[in-house]
C-alpha positions in Angstrom: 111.1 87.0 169.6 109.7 84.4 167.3 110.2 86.2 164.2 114.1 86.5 165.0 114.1 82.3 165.4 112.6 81.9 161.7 115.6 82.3 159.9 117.5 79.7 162.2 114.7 77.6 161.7 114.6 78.1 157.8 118.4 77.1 157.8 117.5 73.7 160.2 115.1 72.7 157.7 117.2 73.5 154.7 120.2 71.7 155.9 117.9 68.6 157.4 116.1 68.1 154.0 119.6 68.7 151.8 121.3 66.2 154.2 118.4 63.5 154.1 118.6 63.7 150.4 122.5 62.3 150.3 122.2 58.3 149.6 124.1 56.4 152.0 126.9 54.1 150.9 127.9 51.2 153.1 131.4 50.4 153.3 132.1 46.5 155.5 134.8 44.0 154.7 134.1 41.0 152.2 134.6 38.6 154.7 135.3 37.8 158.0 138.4 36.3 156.9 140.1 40.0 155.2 144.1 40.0 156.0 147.3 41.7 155.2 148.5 42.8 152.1 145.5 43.5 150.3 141.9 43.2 152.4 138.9 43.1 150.4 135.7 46.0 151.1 132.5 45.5 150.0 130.6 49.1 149.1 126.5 48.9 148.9 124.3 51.6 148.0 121.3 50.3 149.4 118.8 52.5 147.1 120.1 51.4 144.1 120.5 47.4 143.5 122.7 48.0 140.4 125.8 48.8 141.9 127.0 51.9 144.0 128.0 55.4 142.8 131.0 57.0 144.0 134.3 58.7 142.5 136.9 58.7 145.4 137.9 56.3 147.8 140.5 57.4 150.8 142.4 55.3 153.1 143.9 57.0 156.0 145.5 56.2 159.6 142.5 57.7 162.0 144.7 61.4 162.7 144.3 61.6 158.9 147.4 60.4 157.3 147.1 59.3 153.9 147.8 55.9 153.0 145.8 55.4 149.6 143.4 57.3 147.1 141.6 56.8 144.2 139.4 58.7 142.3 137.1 58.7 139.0 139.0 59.3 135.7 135.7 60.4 134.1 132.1 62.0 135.3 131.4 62.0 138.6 128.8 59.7 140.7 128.8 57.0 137.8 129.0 53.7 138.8 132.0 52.1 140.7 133.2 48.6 141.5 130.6 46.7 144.4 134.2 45.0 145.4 137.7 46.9 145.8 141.0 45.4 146.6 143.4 47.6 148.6 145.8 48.8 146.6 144.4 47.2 143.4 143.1 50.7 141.2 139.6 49.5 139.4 139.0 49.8 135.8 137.9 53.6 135.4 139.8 55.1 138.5 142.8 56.4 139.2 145.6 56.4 142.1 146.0 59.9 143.6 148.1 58.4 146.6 150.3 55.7 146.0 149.3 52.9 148.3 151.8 52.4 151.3 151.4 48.9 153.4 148.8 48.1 156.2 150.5 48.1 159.1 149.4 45.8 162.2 148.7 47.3 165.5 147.3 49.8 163.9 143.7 51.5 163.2 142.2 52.8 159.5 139.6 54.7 158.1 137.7 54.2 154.4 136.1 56.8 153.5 134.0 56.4 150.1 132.0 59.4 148.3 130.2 60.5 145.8 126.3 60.7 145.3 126.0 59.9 148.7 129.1 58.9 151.4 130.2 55.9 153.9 133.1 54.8 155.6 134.1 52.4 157.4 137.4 52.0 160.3 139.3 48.7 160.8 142.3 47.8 163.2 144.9 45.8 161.9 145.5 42.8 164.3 148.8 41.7 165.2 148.3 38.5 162.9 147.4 40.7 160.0 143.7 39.6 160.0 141.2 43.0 159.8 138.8 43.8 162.0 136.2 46.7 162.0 136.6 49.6 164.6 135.2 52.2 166.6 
């Protein structure tokens, strides 16, 4: 009976130690002051001071609608912007989906990958300020 649970146990361990490896990114708002039209994120990559690597950034309503993308014009997990400007496309990336408006009332995900990933979801309030979510 044990020898059957080693190959579950070899994939565990595999997918543990290939997941642990993945550098987080952390994705939080510039300020506690971020509104309507364009909020300001702030993306860390805690393991490396010199600035965070990642080549595509999506915006979406929570059930997954798009609402903006960009991604890397050139290699992939080189260095991206520590700020980014909704619906402002850094040097170096480009816009896959054209940005469409914030809309208040309603609830967002950022989602930010490369080397490693993060996200980050923020409601909308009715006075256009941003706050994060659940």
């Amino acid at each position: 009976m044990a020898i059957r649970r080693l190959p579950l146990l070899a994939a565990l361990l595999v997918a543990a130690l290939t997941s642990a490896c993945e550098p987080p990114l952390h994705v939080q708002l510039a300020s506690a002051g971020e509104s309507l039209p364009s909020p300001a994120f702030v993306i860390r990559e805690p393991s490396r001071p010199e600035g965070p690597r990642y080549d595509l950034v999506r915006v979406s309503l929570l059930d997954g609608t798009p609402v903006w993308a960009i991604r890397a014009r050139g290699s992939l997990g080189g260095p991206g912007p520590a700020r980014l400007v909704y619906g402002v496309v850094p040097d170096g990336f480009e816009e896959v989906q054209p940005v469409l408006p914030l809309e208040a009332g309603r609830s967002y995900s950022i989602a930010v990958s490369g080397e490693g990933r993060g996200g980050l979801h923020v409601r909308v309030q009715a006075d256009g300020s941003l706050t994060t979510a659940q």
